[in-house]
KEKE-3310 file (N, C-alpha, C; in steps of 0.2 Angstrom, whole numbers, plus 5000, padded with zeros to 4 digits):
npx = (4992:5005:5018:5027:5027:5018:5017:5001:4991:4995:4989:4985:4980:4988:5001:5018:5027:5017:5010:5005:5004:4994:4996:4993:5008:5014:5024:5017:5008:5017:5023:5011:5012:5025:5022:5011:5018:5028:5020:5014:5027:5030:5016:5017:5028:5041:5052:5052:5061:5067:5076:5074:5061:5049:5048:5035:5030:5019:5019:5020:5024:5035:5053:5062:5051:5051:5063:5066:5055:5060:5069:5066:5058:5067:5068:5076:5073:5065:5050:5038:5041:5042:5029:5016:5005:5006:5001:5005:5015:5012:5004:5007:5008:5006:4991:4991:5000:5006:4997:4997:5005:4996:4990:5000:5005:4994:4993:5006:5000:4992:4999:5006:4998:4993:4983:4981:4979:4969:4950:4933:4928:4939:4945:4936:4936:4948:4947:4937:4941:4954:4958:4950:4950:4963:4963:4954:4958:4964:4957:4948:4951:4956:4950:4950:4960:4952:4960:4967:4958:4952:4961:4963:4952:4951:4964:4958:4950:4955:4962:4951:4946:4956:4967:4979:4981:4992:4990:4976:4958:4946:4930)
npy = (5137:5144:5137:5141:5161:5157:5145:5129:5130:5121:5107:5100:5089:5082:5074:5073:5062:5055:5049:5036:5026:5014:5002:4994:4981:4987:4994:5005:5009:5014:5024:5034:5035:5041:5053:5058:5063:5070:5081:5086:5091:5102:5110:5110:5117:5108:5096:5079:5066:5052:5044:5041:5036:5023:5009:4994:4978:4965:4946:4938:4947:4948:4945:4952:4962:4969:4974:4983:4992:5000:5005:5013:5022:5026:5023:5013:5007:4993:4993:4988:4981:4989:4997:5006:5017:5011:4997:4982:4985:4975:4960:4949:4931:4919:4925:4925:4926:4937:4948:4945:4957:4964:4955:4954:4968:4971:4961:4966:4978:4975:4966:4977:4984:4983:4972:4967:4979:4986:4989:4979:4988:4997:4988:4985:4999:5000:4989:4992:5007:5005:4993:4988:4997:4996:4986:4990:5001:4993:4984:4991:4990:4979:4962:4953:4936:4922:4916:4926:4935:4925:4926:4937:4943:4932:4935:4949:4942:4937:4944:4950:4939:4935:4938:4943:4948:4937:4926:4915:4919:4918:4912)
npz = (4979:4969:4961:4949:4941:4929:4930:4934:4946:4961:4968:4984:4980:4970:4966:4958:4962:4967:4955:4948:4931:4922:4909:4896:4893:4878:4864:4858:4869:4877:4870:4873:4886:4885:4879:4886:4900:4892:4889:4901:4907:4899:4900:4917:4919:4927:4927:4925:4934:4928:4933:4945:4945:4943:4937:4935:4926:4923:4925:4915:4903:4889:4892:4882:4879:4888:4893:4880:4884:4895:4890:4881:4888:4895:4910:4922:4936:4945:4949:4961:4973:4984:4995:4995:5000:5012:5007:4998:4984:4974:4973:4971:4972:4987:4996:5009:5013:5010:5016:5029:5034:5042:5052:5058:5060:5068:5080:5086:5092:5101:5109:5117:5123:5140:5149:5158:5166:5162:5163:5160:5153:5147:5139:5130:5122:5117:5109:5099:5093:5091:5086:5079:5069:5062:5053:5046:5033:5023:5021:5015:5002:4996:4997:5010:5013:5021:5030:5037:5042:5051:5060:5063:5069:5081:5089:5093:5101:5110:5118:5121:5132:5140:5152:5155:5142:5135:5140:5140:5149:5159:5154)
capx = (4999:5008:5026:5031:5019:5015:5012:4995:4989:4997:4985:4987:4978:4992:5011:5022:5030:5011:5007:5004:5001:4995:4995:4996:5015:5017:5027:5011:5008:5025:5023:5007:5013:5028:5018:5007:5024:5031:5013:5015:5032:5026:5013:5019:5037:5042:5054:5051:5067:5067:5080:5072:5057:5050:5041:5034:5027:5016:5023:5018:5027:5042:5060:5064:5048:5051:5069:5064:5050:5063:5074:5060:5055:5074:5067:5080:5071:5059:5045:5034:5044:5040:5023:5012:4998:5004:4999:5009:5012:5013:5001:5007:5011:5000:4987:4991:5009:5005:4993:5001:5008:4991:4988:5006:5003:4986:4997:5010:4997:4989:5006:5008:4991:4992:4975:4978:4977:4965:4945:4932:4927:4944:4946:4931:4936:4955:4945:4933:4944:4960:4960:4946:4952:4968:4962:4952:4961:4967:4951:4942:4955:4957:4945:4957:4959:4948:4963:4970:4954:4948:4967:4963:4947:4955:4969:4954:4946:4961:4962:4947:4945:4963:4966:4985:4984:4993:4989:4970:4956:4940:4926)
capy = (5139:5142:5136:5147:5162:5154:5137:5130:5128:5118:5108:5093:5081:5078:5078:5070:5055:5051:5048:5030:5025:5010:5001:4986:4983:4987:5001:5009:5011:5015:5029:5035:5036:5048:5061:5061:5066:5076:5087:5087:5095:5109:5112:5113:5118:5103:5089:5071:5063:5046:5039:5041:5034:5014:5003:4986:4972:4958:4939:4937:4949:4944:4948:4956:4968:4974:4979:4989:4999:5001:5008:5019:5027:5027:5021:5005:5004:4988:4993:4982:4977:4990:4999:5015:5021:5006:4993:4983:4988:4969:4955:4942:4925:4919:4930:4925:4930:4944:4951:4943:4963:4966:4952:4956:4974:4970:4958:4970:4981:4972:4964:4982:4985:4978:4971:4966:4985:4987:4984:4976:4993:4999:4986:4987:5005:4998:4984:4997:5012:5005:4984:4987:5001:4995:4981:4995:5002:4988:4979:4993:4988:4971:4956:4948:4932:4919:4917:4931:4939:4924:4928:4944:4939:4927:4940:4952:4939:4932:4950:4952:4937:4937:4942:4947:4951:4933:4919:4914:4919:4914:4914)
capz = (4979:4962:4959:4946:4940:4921:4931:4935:4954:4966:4976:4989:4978:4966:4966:4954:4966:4968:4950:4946:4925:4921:4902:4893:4888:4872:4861:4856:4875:4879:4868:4874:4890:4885:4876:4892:4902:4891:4890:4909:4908:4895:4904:4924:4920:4927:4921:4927:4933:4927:4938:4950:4944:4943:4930:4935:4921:4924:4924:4908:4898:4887:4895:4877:4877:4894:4889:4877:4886:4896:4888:4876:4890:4900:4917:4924:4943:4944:4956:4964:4978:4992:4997:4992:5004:5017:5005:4995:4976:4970:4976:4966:4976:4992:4999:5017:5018:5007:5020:5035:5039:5044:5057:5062:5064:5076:5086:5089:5093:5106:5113:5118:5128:5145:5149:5165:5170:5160:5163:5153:5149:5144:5131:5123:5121:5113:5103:5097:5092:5089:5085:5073:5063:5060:5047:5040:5027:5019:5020:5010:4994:4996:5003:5014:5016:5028:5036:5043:5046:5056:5063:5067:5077:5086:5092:5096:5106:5116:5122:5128:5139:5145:5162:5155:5136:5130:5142:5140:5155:5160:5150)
cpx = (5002:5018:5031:5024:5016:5015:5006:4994:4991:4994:4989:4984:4982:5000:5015:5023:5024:5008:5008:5001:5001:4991:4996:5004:5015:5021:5023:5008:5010:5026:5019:5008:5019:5027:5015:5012:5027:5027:5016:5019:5030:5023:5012:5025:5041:5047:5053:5060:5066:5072:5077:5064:5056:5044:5041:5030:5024:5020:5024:5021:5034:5049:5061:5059:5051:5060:5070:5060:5056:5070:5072:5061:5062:5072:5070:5078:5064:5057:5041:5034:5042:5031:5021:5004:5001:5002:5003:5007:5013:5009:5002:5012:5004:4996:4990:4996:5008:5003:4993:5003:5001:4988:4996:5008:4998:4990:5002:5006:4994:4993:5005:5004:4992:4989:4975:4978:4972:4957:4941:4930:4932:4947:4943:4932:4944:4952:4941:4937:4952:4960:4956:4948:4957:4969:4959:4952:4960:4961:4945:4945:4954:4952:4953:4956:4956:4953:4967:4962:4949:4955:4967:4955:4948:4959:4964:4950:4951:4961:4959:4944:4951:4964:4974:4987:4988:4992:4981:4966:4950:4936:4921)
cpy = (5138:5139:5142:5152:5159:5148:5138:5129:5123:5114:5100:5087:5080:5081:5071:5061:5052:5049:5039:5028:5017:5009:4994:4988:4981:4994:5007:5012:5015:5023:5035:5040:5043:5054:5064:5066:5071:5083:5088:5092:5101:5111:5116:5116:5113:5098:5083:5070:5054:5042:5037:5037:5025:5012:4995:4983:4965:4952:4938:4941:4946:4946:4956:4962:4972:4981:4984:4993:5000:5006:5014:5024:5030:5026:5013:5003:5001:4990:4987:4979:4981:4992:5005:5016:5015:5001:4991:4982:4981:4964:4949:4937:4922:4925:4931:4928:4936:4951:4949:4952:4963:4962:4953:4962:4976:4967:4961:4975:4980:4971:4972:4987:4982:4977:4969:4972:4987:4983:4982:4982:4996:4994:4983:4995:5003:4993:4990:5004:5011:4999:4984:4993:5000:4991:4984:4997:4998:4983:4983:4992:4985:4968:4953:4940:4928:4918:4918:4934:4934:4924:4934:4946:4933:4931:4945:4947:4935:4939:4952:4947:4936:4939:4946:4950:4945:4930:4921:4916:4916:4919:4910)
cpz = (4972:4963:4958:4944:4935:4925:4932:4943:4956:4970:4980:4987:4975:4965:4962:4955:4968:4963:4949:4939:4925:4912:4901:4890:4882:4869:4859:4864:4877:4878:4870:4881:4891:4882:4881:4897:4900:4889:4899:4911:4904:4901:4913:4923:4922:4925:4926:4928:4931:4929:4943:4951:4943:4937:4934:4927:4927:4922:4919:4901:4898:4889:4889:4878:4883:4896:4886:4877:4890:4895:4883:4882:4895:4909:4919:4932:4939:4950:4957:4970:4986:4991:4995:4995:5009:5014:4999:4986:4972:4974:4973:4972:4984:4994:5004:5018:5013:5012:5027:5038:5045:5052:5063:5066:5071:5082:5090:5093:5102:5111:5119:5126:5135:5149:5157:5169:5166:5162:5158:5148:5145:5139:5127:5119:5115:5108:5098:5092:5086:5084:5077:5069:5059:5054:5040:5032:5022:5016:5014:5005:4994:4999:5003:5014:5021:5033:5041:5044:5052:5061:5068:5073:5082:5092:5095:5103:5112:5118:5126:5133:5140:5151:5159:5148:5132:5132:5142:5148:5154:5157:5152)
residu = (UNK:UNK:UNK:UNK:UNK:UNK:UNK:UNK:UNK:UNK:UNK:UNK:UNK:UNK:UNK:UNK:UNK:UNK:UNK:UNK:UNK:UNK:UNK:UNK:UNK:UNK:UNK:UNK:UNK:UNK:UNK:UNK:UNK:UNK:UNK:UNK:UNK:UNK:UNK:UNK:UNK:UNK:UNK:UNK:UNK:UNK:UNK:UNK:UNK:UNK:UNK:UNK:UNK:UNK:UNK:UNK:UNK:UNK:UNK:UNK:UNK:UNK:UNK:UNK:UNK:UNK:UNK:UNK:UNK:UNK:UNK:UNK:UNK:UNK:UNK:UNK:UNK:UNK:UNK:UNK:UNK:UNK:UNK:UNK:UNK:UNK:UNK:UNK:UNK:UNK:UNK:UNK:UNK:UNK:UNK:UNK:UNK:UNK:UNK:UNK:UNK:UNK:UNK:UNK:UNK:UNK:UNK:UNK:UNK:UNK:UNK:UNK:UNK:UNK:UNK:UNK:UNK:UNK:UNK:UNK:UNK:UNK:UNK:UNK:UNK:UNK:UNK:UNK:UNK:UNK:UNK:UNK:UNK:UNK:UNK:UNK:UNK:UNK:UNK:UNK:UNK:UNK:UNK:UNK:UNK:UNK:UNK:UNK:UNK:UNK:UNK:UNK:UNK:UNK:UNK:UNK:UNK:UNK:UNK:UNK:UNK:UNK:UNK:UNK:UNK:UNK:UNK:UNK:UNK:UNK:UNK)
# end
């Protein structure tokens, strides 16, 4: 699919709001990154809004440099704060509460199931299908840590001997 006709091909691997650059902050960066942009726009037709766009920095850079990449490049949103694929765009501070969605996602999940209609066949088919994929993703980025995933097999195993999905059964 073209755009316009002098653009180039359109496809579904790459779209603007999905572009991610990553660099060391410095001005010699800074600048790197706005030739790459402003080739992009030549190029597609295209203009970048930059309001609409975000910059994160590392802990470690200086308040002063980051003000002036900042204002190089005209982008004033700090990202980092929300998500991008379902996983978050900032890992920095504990692990556990970091990746806590993931034990809290499966929990709700499970909650939801209700095992006392179900038999053992049917929530091996929900532990199978559903319980274990959920972690999936996230687990092919990151190694999670030991204690949400022995979080998340706990929660898988209270499920399947349960007679009701929270109170514990025979085992």
């Amino acid at each position: 699919m073209k755009v316009v006709t002098a653009s180039l091909l359109v496809t579904h691997l790459l779209f603007v709001d999905d572009s991610l650059f990553f660099c060391k902050a410095s001005k010699k960066q800074c600048g790197v990154i706005l030739e790459i942009l402003k080739h992009y726009e030549t190029v597609s037709g295209q203009q970048i809004n930059f309001t609409k766009s975000s910059i994160q920095f590392g802990h470690k850079v200086d308040d002063s440099l980051k003000a002036e990449i900042k204002a190089t490049l005209g982008i004033t949103n700090l990202g980092g704060m929300g998500s991008y694929l379902g996983l978050p765009e900032s890992l920095g501070g504990s692990k556990t509460k970091i990746f806590s969605f993931v034990r809290d996602r499966l929990q709700n999940r499970i909650n939801g199931w209700s095992a006392k209609f179900l038999s053992k066949g049917g929530k091996e088919v929900m532990i199978k299908s559903v319980a274990t994929a959920l972690p999936t993703y996230v687990m092919s980025c990151y190694r999670l840590p030991k204690t949400i995933t022995s979080k998340l097999t706990s929660a898988i195993a209270k499920f399947w001997w349960s007679s009701n999905g929270e109170s514990r059964g025979m085992h």
